[in-house]
Backbone as a ProteinNet text record, in pm:
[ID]
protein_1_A
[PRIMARY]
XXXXXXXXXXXXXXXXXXXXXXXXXXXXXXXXXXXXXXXXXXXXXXXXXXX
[TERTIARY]
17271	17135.7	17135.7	17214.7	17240	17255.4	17328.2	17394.9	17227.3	17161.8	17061.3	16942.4	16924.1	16866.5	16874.4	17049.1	17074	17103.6	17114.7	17070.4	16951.9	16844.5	16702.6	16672.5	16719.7	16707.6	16741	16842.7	16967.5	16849	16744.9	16711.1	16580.2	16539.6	16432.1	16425.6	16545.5	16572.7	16599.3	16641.6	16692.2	16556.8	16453.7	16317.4	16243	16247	16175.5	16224.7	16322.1	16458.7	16402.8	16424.6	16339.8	16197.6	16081.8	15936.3	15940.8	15980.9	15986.7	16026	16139.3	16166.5	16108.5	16081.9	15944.4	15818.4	15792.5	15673.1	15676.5	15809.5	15863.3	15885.1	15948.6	15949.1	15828.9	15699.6	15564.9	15494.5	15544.5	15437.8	15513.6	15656.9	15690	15674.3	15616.2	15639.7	15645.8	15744.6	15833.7	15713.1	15662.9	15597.1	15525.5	15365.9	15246.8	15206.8	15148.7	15078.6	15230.2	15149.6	15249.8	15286.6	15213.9	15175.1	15356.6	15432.2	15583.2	15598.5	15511.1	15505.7	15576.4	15533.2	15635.5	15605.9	15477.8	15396.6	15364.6	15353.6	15268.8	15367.2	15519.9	15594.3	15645.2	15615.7	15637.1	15606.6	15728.1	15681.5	15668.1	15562.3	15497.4	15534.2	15579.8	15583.9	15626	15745.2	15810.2	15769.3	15638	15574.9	15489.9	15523.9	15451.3	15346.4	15181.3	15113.3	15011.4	14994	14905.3	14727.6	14690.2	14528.6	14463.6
-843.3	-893.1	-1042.3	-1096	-1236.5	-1291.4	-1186.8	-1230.4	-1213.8	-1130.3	-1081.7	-1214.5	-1312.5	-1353.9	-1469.3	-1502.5	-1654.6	-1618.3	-1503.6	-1472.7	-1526.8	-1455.3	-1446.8	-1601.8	-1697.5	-1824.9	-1890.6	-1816.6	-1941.5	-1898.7	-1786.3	-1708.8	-1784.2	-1836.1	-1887.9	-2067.2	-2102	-2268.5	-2274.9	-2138	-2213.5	-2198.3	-2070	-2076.8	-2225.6	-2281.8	-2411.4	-2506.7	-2544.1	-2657.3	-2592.8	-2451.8	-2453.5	-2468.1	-2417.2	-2469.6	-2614.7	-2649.9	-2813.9	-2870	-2845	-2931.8	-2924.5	-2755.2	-2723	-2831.3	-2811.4	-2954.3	-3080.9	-3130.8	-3278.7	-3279.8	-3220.1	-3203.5	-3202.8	-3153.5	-3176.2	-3256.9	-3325.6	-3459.5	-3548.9	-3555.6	-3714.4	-3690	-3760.8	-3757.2	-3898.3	-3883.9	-3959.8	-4046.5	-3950.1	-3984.6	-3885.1	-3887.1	-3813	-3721.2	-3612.9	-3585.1	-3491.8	-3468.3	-3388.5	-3215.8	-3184.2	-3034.5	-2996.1	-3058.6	-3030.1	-2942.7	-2907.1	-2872.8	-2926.7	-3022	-3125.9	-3184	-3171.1	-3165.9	-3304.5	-3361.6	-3477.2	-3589.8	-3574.8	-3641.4	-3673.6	-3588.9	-3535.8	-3717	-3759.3	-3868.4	-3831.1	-3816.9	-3828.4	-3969.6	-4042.2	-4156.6	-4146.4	-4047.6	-3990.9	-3863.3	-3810.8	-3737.1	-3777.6	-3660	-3710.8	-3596.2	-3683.7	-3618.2	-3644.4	-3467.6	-3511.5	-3531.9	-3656.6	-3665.7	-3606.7
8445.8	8464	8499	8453.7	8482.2	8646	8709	8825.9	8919.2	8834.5	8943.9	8921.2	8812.3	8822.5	8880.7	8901.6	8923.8	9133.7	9137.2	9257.9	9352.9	9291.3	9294.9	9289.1	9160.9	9150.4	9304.4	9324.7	9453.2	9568.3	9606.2	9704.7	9700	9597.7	9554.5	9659.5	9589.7	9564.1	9742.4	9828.1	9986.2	10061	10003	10033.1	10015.2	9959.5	9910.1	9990.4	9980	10072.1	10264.9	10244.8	10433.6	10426.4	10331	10351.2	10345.9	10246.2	10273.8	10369.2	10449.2	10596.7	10672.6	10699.9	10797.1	10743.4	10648	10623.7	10677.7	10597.6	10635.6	10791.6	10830.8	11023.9	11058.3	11080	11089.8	11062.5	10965.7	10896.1	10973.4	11029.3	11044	11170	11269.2	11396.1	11454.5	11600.8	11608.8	11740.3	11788.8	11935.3	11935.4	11939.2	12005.6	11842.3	11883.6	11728.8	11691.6	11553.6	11480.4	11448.7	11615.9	11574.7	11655.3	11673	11666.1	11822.1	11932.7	12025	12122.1	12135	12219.4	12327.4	12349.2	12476.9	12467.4	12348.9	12408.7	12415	12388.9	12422.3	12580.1	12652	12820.1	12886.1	12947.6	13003.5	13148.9	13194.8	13373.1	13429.4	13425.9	13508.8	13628.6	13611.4	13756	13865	13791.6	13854.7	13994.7	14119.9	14246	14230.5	14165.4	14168.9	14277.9	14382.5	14468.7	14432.1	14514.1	14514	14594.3
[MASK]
+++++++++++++++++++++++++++++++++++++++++++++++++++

């Protein structure tokens, strides 16, 4: 019974450690908002856009 709980514990503790990064990765953003898409990092400067 033991093995099953410190199992369950370890299954528990890597669930938490990945919701949390997924969090922390979302909250910190480096450039543009924080919805982790990536879009609003896109630099156009070198774009030939026609008028």
């Amino acid at each position: 019974m033991q093995v099953q709980e410190i199992l369950v514990a370890l299954i528990f503790l890597i669930a938490l450690f990945y919701i949390g990064r997924l969090i922390f990765r979302n909250l910190k953003s480096d450039k543009g908002c924080s919805s982790g898409c990536g879009k609003c990092g896109v630099d156009f400067s070198d774009a030939n856009l026609k008028k």
